[in-house]
C-alpha positions as CSV (number, residue, x, y, z in Angstrom):
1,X,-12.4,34.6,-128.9
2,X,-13.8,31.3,-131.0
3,X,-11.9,28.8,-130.6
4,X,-11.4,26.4,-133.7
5,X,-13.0,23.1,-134.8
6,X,-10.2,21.1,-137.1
7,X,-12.2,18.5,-139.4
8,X,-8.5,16.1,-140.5
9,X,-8.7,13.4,-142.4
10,X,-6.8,10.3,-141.6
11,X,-5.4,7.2,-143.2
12,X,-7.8,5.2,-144.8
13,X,-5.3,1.8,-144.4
14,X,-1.1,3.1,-145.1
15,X,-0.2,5.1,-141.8
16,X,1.6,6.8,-144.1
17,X,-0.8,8.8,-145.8
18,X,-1.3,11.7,-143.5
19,X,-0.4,15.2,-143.7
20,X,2.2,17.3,-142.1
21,X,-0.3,19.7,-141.5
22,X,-3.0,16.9,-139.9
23,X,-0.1,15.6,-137.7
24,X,0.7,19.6,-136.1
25,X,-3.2,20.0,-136.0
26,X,-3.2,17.1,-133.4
27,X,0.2,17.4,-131.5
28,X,-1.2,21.5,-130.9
29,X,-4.8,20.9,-130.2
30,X,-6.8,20.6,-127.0
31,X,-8.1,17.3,-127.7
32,X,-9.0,15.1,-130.6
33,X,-12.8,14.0,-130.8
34,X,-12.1,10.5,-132.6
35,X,-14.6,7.4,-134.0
36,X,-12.7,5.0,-132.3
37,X,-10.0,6.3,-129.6
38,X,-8.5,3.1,-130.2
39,X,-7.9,3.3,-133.9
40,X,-7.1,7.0,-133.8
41,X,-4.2,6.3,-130.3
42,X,-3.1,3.9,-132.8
43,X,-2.6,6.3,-135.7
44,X,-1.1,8.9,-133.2
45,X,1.4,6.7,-131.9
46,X,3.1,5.7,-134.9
47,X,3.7,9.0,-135.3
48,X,5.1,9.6,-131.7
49,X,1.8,11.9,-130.6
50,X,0.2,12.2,-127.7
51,X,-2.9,13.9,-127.3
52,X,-6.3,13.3,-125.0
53,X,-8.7,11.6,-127.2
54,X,-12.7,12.0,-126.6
55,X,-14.8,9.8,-128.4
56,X,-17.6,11.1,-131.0
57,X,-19.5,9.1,-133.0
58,X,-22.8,9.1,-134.5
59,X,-24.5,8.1,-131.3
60,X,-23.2,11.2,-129.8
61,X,-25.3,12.9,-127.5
62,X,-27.1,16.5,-127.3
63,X,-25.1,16.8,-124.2
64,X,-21.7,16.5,-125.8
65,X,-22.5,18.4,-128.7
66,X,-23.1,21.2,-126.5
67,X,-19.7,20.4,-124.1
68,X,-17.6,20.9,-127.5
69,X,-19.3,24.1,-128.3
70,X,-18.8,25.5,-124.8
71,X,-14.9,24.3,-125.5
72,X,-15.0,26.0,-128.7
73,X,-17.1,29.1,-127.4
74,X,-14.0,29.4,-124.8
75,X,-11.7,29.3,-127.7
76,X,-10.6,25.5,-127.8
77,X,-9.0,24.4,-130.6
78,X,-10.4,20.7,-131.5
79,X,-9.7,18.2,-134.1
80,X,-12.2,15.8,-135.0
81,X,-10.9,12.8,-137.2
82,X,-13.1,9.6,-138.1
83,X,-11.5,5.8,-138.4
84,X,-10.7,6.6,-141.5
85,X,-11.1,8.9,-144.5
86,X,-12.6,12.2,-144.4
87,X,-15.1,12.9,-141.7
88,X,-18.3,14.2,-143.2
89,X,-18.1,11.9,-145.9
90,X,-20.6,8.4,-145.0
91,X,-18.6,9.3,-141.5
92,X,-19.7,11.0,-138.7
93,X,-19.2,15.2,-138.0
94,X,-22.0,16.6,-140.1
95,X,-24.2,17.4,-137.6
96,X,-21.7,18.9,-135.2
97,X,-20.0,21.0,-138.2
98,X,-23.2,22.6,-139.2
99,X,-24.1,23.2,-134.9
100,X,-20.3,24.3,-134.7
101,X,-21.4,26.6,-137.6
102,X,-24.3,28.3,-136.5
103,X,-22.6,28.5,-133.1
104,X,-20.3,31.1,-135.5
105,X,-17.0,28.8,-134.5
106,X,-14.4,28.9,-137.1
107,X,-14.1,25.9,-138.8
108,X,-10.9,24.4,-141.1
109,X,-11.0,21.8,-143.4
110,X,-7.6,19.4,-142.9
111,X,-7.8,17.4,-146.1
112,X,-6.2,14.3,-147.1
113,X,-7.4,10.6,-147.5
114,X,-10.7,9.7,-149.0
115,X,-11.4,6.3,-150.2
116,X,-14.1,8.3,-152.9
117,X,-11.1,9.6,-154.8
118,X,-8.7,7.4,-154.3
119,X,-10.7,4.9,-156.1
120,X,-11.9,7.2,-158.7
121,X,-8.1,8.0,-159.3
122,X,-7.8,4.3,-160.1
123,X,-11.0,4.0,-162.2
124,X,-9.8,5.4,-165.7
125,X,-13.3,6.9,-165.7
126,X,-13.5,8.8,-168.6
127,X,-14.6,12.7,-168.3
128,X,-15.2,14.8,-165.0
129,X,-18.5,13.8,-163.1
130,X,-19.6,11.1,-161.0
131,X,-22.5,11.0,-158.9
132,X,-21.5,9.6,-155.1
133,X,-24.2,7.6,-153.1
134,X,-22.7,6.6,-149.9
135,X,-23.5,3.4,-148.2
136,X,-25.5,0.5,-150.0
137,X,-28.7,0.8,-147.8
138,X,-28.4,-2.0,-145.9
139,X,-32.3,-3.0,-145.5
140,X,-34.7,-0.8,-147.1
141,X,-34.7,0.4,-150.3
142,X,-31.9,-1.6,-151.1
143,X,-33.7,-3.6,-154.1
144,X,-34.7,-0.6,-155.4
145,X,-31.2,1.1,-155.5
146,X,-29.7,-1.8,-157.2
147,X,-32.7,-2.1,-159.5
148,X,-32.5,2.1,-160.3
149,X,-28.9,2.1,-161.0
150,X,-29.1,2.8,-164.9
151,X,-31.0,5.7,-164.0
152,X,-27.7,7.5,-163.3
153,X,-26.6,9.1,-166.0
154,X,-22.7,9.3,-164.7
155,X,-21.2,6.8,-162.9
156,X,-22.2,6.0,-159.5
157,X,-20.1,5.4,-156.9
158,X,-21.0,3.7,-153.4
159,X,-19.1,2.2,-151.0
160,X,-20.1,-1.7,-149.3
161,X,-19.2,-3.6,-146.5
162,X,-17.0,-6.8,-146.3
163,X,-20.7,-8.5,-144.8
164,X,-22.6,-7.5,-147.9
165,X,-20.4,-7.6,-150.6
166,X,-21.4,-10.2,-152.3
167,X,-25.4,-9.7,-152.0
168,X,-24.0,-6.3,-153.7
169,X,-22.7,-8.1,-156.8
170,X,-25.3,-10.8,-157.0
171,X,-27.8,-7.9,-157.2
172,X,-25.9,-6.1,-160.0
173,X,-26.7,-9.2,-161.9
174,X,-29.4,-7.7,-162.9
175,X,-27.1,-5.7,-165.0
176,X,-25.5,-7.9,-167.4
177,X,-23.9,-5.9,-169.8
178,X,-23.0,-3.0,-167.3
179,X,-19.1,-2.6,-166.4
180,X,-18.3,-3.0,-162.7
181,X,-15.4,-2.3,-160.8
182,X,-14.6,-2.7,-157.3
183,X,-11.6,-1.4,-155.5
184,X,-11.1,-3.6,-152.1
185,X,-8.6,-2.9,-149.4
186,X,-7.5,0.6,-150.9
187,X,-3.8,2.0,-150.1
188,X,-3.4,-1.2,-147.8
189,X,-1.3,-4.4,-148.3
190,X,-3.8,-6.4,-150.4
191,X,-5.3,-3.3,-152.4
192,X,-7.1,-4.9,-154.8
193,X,-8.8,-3.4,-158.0
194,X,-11.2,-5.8,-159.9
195,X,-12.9,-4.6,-163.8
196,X,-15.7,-6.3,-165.5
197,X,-19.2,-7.3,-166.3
198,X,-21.2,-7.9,-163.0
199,X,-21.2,-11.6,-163.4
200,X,-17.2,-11.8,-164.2
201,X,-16.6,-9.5,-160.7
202,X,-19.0,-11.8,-158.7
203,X,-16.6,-14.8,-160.0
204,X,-13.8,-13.4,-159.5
205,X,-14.8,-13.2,-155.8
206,X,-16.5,-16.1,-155.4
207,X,-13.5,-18.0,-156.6
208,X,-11.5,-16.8,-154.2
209,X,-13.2,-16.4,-150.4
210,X,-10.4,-14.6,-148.7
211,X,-10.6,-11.6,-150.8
212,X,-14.0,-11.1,-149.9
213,X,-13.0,-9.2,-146.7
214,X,-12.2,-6.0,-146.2
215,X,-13.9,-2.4,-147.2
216,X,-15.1,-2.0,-150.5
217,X,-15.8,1.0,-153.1
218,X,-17.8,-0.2,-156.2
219,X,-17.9,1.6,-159.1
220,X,-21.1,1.2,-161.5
221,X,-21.3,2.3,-165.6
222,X,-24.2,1.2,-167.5
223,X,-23.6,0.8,-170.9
């Protein structure tokens, strides 16, 4: 019999915010394919778990892609969690969900924390759609996706690093009557939520260094 591959999400700062059902998938699994083994034996032990942790990442090689299908060919069950957040989602796991797939493994979804909706939750975005673009490309094509922004007719959401957050916002000057609004530090101690034109969000920062750590989601509505 197939064995099962678990995708759970974990916290994306507040231990807290983890399932009941995420916390039985990893106290009865075989082992737990994790981003970071230390962030994830972290998460486990607040919650008094042990498991054997394995790490996966997106350097993972053919050769353990192919170990976890044997495990799940021999009817394994394994959990694969991220640092944070759902896996799949600007995280790694889609490549080894869609091998897992075509392997004919069973495959469950263990939802929870996503730092996408937790920020739209906090947006007041009015109506239903939104159209998600991951990471800010780092090098390449970056100009370009600031510059193309407007082209999107609902807003665009995209997530930023505490190392290029401010190049973000400086480039969204480009934008000057467009609202902004960046969530930092989501469902952590200095959550954060900042609303405005692109040049009042880059002050808002720039007045205050400290805040510009941390993991960002940004938020983008032309007007």
């Amino acid at each position: 019999m197939s064995g099962c591959l678990s995708i759970v999400a974990t916290p994306i700062g507040n231990l807290e915010d983890i399932t009941l059902r995420a916390l039985r998938t990893f106290r009865e699994c075989d082992y737990v394919l994790c981003e970071d083994t230390r962030m994830t034996g972290k998460l486990l032990s607040h919650h008094g778990i042990k498991a054997t942790l394995r790490r996966y990442d997106a350097h993972a090689s053919e050769r353990v892609h192919e170990m976890v299908l044997e495990d799940l060919a021999a009817g394994k069950r394994i959990a694969l969690c991220s640092d944070a957040g759902t896996p799949g989602i600007s995280d790694p796991g889609v490549l080894l969900v869609a091998r897992a797939r075509a392997a004919g493994s069973s495959i469950e979804a263990i939802p929870g924390p996503s730092a996408l909706t937790a920020a739209l939750s906090l947006a007041g975005v009015p109506g239903n759609q939104f159209t998600f673009l991951g990471f800010v490309p780092q090098k390449k094509g970056r100009q370009t996706f600031f510059a193309t922004l407007p082209e999107v007719v609902q807003p665009a959401v995209c997530f930023e690093s505490t190392h290029r957050i401010m190049k973000a916002l400086e480039a969204l000057l480009i934008h000057p009557t467009a609202t902004v609004m960046v969530a930092r530090e989501l469902t952590k101690l200095h959550e954060e939520v900042v609303v405005g034109t692109p040049a009042e969000v880059l002050a808002h920062f720039q007045e205050t260094p400290i805040k510009q750590k941390g993991e960002f989601v940004i938020i983008f509505r032309a007007t």
